[in-house]
N, C-alpha and C positions, 0 to 999 in steps of 0.2 A: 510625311507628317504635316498636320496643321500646327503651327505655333503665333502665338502676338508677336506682334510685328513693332513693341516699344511704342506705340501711338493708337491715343484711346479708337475705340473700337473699328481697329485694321484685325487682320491676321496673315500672315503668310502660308499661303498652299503649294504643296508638293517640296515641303523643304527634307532633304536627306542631310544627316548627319554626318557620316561620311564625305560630304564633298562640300556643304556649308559650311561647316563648324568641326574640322577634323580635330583640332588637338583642346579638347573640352572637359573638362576635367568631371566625375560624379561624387558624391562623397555624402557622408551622415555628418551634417554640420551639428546637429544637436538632438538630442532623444527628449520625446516627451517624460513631464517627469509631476507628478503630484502637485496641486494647484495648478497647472499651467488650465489655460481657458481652453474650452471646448468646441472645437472648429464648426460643428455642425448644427449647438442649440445655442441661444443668446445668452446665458445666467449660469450655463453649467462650467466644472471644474476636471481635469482627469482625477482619477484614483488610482493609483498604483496597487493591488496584489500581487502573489505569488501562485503560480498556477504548475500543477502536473499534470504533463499527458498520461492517460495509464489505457486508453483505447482509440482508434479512431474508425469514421463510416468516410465509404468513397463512395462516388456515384461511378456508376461503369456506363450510364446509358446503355446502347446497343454495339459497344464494341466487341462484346463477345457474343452476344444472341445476333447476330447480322452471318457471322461466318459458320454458328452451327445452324442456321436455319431456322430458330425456335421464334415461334411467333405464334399470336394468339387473334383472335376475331371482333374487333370492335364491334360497337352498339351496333354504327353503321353497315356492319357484316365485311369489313374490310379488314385484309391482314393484314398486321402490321408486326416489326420486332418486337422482342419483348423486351421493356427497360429497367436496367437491371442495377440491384447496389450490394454492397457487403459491408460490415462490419467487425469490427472484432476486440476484444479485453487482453493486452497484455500482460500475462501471468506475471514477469520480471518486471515490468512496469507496475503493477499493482504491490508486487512485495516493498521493492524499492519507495514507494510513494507511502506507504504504511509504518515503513523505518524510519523517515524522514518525519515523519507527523508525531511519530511516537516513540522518542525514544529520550535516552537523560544519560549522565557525564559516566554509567556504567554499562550502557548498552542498549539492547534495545527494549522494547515495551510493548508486549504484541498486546494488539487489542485478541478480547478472548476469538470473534466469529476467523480470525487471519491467523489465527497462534498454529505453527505445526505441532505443538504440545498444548493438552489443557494443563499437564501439572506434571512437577519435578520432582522426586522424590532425591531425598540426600541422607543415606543414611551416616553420617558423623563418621562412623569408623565399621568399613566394611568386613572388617574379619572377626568382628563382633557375631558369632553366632542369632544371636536375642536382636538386635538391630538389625541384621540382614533381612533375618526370618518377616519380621515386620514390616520393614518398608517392600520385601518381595509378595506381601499379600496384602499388604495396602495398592500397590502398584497393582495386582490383578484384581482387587475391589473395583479399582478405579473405571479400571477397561472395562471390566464387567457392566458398568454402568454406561458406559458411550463415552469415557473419557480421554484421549490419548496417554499416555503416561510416558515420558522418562524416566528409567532406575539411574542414578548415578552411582553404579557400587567400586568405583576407579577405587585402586589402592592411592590415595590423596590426600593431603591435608585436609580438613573443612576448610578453612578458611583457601584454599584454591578451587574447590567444589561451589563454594557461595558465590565465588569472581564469576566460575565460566555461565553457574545459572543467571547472576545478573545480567552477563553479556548476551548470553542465548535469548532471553526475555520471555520465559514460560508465565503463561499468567499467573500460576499457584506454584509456591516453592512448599513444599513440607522435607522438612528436615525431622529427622527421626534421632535424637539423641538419649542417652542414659538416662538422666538427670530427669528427664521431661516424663522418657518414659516406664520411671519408678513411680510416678504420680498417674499412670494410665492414658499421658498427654503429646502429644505429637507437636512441634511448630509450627503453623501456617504463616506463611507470609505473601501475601500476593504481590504481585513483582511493585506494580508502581507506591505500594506501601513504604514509609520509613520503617516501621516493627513489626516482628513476627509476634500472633499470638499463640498461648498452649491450649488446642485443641483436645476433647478426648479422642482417643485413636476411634471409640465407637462411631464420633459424629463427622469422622475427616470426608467421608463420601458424598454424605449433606453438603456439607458444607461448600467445599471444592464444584460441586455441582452449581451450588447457590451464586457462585464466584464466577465458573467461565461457562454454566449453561451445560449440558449435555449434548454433544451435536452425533 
């Protein structure tokens, strides 16, 4: 290695670690941290964000086009390798970094284009005849239109059906109850909403649509 030599512009060459400076300690004395000044421009400051990997590119050069032989013809008419790179998007990297951005003290919050549901159906009390029937053709309204659909028909509480949808983090909850739908009215509630509203059962397709998009 070349290193200073402790006196203005000396250096010492050819010095080895190992046999000049064997017992040398290394260490992170301190991490740059917000405010601290910026080693390369006169005026500037660091800034600390937070960052997620969710893909990365690697260059490969010619480490694998050298041994299959692949090569291509310069302007000059000379052969040369071909130099080569890839990339790629981590699926579990991307979900992970999606949860993390989106989510609140009941679960998660799918944004609609990353939701593996566009909408939840929950009918209140599954052995309801009238309630089933409805949310099971609400639910194939739904699909019919491009929308993925959840049925929650579990024999359950509501209120343990409302927990797992808030944890699951479907964009569109429609809850199907008695009460609402004596009036012709359905709940919607989209996840990152405080309150559900009553929907007509006619306009739930519009609407849900209007909410996470048709994909």
């Amino acid at each position: 290695m070349v290193t200073g030599a402790n006196r203005g512009d000396e250096h010492l060459v050819g010095v080895d670690q190992a046999r000049d400076f064997p017992d040398v300690s290394f260490a992170d004395l301190r991490q740059a941290r917000s405010g601290d000044r910026c080693p390369r421009c006169d005026d500037g400051e660091f800034a600390v964000h937070r960052g997620i990997e969710v893909g990365q590119v690697f260059y490969n050069g010619t480490v694998y086009t050298e041994p299959m032989k692949a090569t291509y013809l310069g302007a000059d008419g000379v052969e040369r390798p071909i130099v080569t790179g890839c990339y790629g998007i981590g699926i579990t990297r991307t979900v992970a970094a999606a949860i993390e951005q989106h989510h609140d003290a009941n679960g998660i919050v799918w944004p609609a284009p990353l939701a593996p549901f566009g909408a939840h159906l929950i009918p209140v009390n599954a052995a309801d005849a009238t309630l089933r029937e409805t949310a099971e053709r609400l639910a194939t309204e739904l699909e019919g239109a491009g929308i993925d659909t959840i049925l929650d028909d579990r024999d359950e509480r509501p209120g343990v059906k409302f927990k797992d949808a808030d944890l699951i983090g479907v964009p569109a909850r429609i809850t199907v109850g008695p009460r609402a739908l004596q009036k012709g009215c359905v709940e919607l509630k989209p996840r990152a909403a405080a309150q559900a509203q009553e929907v007509p059962v006619a306009e739930v397709g519009k609407r849900v649509a209007e909410l996470v998009g048709a994909r």
